[in-house]
N, C-alpha and C positions, 0 to 999 in steps of 0.2 A: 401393652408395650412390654411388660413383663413376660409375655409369654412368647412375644418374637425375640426378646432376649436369649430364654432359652433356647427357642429352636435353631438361630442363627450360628450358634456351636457345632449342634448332633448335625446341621447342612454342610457346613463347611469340613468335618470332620469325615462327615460319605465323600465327598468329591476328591477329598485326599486319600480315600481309602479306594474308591476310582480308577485315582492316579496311579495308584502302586502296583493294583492289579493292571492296570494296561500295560504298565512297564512289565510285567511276567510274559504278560501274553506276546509284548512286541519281540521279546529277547528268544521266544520258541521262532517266531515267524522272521527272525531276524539271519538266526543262525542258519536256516534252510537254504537263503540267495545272498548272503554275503560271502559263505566260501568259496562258490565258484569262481569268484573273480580273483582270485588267492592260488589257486589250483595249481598253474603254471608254475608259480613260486613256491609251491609248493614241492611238486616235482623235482624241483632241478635244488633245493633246500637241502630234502630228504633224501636226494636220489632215488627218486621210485618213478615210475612211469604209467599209462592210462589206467592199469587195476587199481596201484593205489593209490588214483586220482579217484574213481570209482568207488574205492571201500570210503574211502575219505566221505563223502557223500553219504555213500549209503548207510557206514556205520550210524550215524544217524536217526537217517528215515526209517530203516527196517527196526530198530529198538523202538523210536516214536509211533511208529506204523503198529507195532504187534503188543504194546501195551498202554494206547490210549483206551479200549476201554477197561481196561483196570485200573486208571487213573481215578474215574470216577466213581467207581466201587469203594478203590482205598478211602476216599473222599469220604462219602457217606459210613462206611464204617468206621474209621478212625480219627474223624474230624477234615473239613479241609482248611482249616486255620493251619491245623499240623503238617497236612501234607503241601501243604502251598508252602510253606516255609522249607521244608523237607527236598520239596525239587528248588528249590532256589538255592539251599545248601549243595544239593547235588550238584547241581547247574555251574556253581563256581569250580568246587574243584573239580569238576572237569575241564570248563575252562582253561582252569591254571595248568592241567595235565597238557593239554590241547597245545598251550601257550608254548609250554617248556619241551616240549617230546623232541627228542635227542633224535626216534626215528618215525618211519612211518606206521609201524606196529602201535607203539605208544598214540600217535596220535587216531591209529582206528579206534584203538580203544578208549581214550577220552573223548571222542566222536558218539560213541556209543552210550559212554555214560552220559552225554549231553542227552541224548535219545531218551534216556528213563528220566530224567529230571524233567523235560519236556513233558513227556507222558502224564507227571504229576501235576503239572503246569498248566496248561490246556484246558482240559475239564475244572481242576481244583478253582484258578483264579475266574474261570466263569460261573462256578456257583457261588463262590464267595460274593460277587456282582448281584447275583437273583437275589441270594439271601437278603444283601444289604437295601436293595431298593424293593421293598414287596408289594408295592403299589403298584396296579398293573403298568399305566402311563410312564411311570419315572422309571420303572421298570425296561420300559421297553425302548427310553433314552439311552438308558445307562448300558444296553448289553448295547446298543446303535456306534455309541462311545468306544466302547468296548473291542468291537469289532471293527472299527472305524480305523480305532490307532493300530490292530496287527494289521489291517489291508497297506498302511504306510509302511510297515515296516519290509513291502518287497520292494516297495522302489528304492527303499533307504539302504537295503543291502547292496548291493550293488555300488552303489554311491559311496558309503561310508567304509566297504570292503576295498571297492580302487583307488581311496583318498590315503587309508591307511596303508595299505602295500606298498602305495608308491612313495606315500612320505615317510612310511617304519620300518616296513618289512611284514610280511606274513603273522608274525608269533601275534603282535599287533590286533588281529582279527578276534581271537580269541581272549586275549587278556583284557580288551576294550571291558569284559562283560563285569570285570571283578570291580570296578566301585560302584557300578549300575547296582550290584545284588548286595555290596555291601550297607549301601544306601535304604534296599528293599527292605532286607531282612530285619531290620530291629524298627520300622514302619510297621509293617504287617505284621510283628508281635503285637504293638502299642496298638493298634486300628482295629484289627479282626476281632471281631467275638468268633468265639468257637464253637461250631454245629456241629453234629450230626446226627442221622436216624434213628428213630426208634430201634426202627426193624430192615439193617440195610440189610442187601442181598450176602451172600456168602462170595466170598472169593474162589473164583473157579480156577485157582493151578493147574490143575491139568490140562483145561482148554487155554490156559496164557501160555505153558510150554512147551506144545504140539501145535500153536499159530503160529510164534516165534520159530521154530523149527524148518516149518513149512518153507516163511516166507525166507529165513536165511537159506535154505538150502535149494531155493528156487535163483536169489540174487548171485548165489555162489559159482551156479553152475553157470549162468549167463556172464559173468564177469571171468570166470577161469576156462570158459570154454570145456565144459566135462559135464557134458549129457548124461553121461552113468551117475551123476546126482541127482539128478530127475527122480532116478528110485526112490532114493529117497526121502523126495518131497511126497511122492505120491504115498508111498509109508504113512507118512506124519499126514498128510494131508486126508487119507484114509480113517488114520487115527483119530485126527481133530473130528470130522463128522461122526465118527460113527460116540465120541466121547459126549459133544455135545445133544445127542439124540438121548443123550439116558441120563446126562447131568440134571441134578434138582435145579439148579440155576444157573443155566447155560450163560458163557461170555457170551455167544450170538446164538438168539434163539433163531433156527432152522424155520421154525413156522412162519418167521418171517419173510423170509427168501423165497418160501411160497408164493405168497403175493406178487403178481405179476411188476403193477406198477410200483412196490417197496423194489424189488428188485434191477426192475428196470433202471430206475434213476440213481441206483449205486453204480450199474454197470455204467452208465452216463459220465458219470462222477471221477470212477476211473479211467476211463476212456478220456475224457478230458485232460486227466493227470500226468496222464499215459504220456501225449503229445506236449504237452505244454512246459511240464518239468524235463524229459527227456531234452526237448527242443534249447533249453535254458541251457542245460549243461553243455549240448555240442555247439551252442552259439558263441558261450565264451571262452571255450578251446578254438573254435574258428580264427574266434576275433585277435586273440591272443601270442595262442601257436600260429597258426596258418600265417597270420597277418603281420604279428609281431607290433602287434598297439599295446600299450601298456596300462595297467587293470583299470586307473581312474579311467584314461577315456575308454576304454571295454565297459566300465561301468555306465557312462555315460551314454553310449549306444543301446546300450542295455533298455532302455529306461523309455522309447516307445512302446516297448510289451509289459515294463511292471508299470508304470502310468495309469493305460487305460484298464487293467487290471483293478485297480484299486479305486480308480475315479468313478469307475462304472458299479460297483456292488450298491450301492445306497439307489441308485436310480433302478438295478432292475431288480431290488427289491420292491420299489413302486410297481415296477410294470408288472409285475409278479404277482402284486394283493389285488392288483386290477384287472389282469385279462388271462390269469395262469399262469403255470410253469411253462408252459409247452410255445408260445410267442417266443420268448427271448431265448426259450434252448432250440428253437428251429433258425431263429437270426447266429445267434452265436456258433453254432456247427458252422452255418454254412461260412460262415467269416471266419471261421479258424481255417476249414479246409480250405478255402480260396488263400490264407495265409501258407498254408505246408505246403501246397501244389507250387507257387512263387519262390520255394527252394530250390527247382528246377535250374533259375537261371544264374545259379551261383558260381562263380571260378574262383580260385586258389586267391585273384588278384583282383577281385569284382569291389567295385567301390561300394559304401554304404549303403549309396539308393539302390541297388542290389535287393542288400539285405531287410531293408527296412520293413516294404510290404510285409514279409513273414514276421515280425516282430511285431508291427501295430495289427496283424491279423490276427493273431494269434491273441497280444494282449487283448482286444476287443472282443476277440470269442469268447475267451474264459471271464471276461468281465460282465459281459452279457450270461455266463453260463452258471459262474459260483453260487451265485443265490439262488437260481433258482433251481438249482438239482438239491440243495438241501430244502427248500420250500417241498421240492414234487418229495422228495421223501417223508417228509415230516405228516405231509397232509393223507398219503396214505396209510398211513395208521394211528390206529385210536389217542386220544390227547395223551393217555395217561403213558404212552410209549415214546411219546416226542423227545424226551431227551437221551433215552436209544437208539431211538431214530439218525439222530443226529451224532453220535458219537460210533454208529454202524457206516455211516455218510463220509466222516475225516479221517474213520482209520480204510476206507476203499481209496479214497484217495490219495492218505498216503503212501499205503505198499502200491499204489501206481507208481507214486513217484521216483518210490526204491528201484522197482522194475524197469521203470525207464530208465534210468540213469546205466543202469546195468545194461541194458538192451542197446539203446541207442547208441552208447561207446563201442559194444560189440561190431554194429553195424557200421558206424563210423569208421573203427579202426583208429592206430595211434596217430596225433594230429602232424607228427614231424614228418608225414608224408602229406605234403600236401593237397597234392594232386587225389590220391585215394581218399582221404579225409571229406574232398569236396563231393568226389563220386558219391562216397557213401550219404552224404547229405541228401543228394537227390534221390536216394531210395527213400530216405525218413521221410522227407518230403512227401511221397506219395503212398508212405505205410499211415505217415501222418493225415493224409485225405482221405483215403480209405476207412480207416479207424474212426474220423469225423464224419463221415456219412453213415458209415453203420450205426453208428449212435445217434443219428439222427432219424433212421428210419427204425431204432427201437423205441425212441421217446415218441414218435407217433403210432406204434402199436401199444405201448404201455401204460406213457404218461396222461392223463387227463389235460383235459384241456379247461376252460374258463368255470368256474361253477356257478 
């Protein structure tokens, strides 16, 4: 009796420590789909129009995108008690910058600083999780939990962005975050013990700012329209490979990308991103601009594609452990591409059920698809790389998403023509099928199938 005494403390004490960490995670996964319902109002707020509706977004994604894995390095070298508190520091004032920016400048830039605090966030509160449960079973609850509560947080964007815009105003979206982190931070003092390695790896500067480089100056040029920065990606992008080919401990080892099927299921990964974020951002310019609904019910429409998004990761991690990767990414492509092609029958003034197909296509592709492109990554290479694996997996992901969001609005054009806006839909639409078949005809040359 005595000794369920003590342990009923150190239980109760992980599951709030759990909690804290899921709240970090949800508030990354949080901020990615609740500004776009904000956008609009955003716009006509700041006075800026579809770029820096665009940067708005991207400044973000392309920071999260080009230093997630250095998030995990800082981790293992400086603690991630430290750095998990550090992006949560970060995380607020930016927030607050985001909340209060006077213009659209100001808020790319607290956009971005969201972007590094993320970065920290991400990796840090998922090993703080491994640490804590090291039991493989409670282990493999606990990251389940883990990743359970950021899958909620896309439907919740949405939701919680078009309830706040419509009942506050925009600033609203971002200051939500500052008693969430104020509540975290002196928790995750009190809770976390503090780890790290022996012998982490060394931080590779160089390869963090010739990615970072890359992928800004590839966003840049697709959001400003000015191809002669191409050069310059390819520079940095020249740069980044030829750096990591001779670094002691490369951000992304090369040898990796060797391997067909490691390869393959990242290009999947993005490919997925590509259409599915892209898709997200000109759905709720459609719904918004074009249509002139206001963000809660834009939210509201929203929420056939983050739904089955989120509903479906736990089931086709089953189907996953059961019959492979390669099942539910050959179901998934073909249900997302059957959703992008259903953008065809779009018009300026097309009711809902219009729209819908491509939203529950879509949500149900990539819900059939997230797990199991990080599954096909993970399995092809050796255990002791699985959590490289995995953190080479969500940053391909996310510079899709930066990419898209830049691309798509290109293609789209600004939403206050409406008629051009819908046109350009229906090209996405069928850049969007295209793009889903080919990755679907690479995951059956690369990906393994049942073993």
């Amino acid at each position: 009796m005595a000794s369920t005494a003590r342990e009923r403390p150190v239980s109760t004490r992980r599951r709030l420590l759990l909690t804290v960490m899921c709240v970090g995670m949800f508030l990354v996964q949080l901020d990615v789909t609740i500004v776009n319902v904000a956008l609009p109002q955003i716009a006509e707020g700041l006075e800026t129009g579809l770029r820096g509706q665009q940067w708005v977004v991207d400044g973000y994604a392309v920071v999260l995108a080009s230093l997630l894995l250095a998030g995990g390095t800082l981790g293992d070298r400086y603690g991630h008690k430290r750095v998990v508190l550090t992006g949560l520091g970060v995380f607020a004032a930016a927030s607050l910058i985001c909340g209060i920016a006077p213009g659209v400048a100001t808020l790319i830039g607290g956009r971005a600083l969201q972007g590094l605090g993320a970065a920290m966030l991400l990796p840090g509160t998922l090993a703080v999780v491994t640490r804590a449960f090291p039991e493989r079973a409670e282990q493999a609850r606990a990251v389940g939990v883990w990743a359970g509560v950021s899958a909620l947080a896309l439907p919740a964007g949405p939701l919680i962005g078009g309830a706040l815009v419509s009942g506050v105003g925009w600033r609203a979206v971002f200051l939500i975050n500052l008693p969430i982190i104020a509540l975290a931070i002196p928790l995750t003092a009190r809770l976390v013990t503090e780890t790290s390695d022996e012998h982490p790896r060394p931080l590779d500067i160089p390869g963090i700012l010739l990615a970072t480089a890359t992928l800004a100056t590839t966003v840049y040029a697709v959001i400003a329209g000015e191809p002669l920065v191409l050069i310059a990606t390819a520079v940095t992008l020249a740069g980044f490979l030829w750096w990591e080919r001779r670094a002691a401990e490369p951000l992304l080892p090369l040898n990796l990308l060797r391997k067909p099927a490691f390869a393959g299921a990242n290009v999947v990964a993005a490919a997925m991103n590509l259409v599915g974020i892209g898709t997200i951002f000109v759905a709720t310019l459609y719904l918004q601009t074009v249509q002139h609904r206001d963000a809660f019910t834009a939210g509201l429409m929203l929420l056939p594609l983050f739904v089955p998004l989120a509903a479906l990761a736990p089931v086709t991690g089953r189907l996953t452990g059961r019959y492979g990767p390669r099942p539910p990414l050959t179901c998934g492509l073909l249900i997302g591409a059957a959703g992008s092609l259903s953008m065809l029958g779009l018009r300026p003034d097309s009711g809902y059920l219009r729209l819908l197909p491509a939203l529950l296509g879509l949500g149900i592709g990539m819900g059939l698809l997230t797990a199991a492109v990080v599954a096909a990554a993970i399995r092809s290479v050796p255990a002791d790389r699985a959590g490289l694996a995995s953190g080479v997996n969500n940053t391909a992901r996310q510079a899709a998403g930066a990419l898209a969001v830049a691309g798509y609005g290109a293609i789209a054009g600004p939403p206050a023509d409406g008629a051009a806006f819908t046109s350009g839909l229906h090209t996405i639409g069928v850049l969007g099928a295209v793009t889903w078949m080919a990755a679907l005809g690479l995951t059956w040359l690369t990906v393994s199938g049942r073993e």
